[in-house]
C-alpha positions as CSV (number, residue, x, y, z in Angstrom):
1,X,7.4,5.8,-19.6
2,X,5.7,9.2,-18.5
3,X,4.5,12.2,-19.9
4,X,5.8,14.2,-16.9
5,X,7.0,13.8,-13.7
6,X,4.8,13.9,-11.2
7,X,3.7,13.1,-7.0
8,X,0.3,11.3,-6.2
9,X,-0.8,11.3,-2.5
10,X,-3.8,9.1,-1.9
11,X,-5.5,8.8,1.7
12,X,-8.2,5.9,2.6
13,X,-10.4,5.7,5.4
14,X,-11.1,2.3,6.2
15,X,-13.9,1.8,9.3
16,X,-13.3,-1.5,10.1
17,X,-17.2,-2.6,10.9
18,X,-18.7,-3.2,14.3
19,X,-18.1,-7.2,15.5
20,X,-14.9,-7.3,13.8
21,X,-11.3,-6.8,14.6
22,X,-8.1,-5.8,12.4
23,X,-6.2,-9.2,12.9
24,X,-2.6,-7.2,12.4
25,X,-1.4,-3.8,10.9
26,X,0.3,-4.4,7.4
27,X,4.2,-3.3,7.4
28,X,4.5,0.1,6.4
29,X,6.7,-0.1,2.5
30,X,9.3,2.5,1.4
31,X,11.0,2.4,-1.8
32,X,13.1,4.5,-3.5
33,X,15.1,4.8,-6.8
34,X,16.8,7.3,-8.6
35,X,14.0,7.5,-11.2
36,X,10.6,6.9,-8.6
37,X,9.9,6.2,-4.7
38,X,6.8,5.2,-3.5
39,X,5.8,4.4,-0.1
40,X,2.8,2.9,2.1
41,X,1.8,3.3,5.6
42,X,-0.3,1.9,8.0
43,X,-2.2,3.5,11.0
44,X,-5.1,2.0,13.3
45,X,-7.1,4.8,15.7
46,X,-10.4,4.2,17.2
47,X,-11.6,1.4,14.5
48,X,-10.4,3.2,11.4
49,X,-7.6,2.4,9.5
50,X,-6.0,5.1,7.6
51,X,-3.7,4.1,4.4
52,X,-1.6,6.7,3.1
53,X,-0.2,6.1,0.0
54,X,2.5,8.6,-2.0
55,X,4.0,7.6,-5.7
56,X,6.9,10.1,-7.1
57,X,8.0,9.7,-10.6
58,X,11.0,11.7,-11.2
59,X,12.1,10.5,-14.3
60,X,10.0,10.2,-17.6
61,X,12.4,7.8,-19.5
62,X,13.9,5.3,-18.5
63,X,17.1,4.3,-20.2
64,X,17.9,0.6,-21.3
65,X,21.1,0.0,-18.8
66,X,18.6,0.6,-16.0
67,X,15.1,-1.0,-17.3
68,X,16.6,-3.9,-14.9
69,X,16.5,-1.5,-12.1
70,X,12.8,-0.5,-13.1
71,X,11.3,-3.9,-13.3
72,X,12.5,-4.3,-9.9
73,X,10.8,-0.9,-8.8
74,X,7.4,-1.8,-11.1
75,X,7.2,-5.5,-8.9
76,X,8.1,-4.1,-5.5
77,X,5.6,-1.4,-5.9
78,X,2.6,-4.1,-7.3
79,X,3.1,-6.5,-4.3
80,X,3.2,-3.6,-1.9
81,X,-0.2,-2.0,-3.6
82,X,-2.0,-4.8,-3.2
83,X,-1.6,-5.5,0.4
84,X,-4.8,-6.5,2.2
85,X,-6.4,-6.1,5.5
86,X,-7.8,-8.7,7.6
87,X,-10.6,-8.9,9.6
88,X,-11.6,-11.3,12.0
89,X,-15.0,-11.3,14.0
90,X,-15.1,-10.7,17.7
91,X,-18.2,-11.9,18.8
92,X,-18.7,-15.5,19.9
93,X,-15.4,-17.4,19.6
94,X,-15.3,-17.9,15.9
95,X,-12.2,-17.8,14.0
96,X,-12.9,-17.1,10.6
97,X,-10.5,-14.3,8.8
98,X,-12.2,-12.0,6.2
99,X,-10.1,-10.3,4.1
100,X,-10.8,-6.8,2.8
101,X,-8.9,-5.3,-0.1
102,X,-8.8,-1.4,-0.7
């Protein structure tokens, strides 16, 4: 499946923008398998959100008897990537929810 095994670390800085509010914190996601682990968290300090992301692929190949065990990996990791954060404005009683993907 890969050339090599490698670790990616990736760190975002998100400044949520004056007038607006993070409406919750996404869980945090940890998964681990004999052949990758990857794993998401979540912290709010003084109107930034910071994202940390870390993918480990141990394992190049990935035999047949557990390509079962991979899909399951592959599809936990996609929904868990693509988590978004909401905003919501502050100012004047309105309601509306803006999302903001990273």
């Amino acid at each position: 499946v890969f050339s090599k095994a490698f670790t990616e670390k990736n760190v975002m800085n998100i400044k949520v923008p004056e007038g607006y509010a993070l409406e919750h914190l996404p869980d945090n996601v940890s998964i681990d398998t004999a052949f990758s682990s990857y794993s998401v968290t979540y912290s709010e300090n003084g109107g930034t959100v910071t994202v940390t992301e870390v993918l480990s692929v141990r394992k190049c190949t990935v035999p047949a008897a557990e390509y079962a065990s991979y899909r399951q990996f592959v599809n936990a990791y996609s929904k868990a990537s693509q988590t978004k954060l909401v905003l919501r404005p502050v100012w004047r009683g309105c309601r509306r929810t803006y999302f903001a993907a990273f």
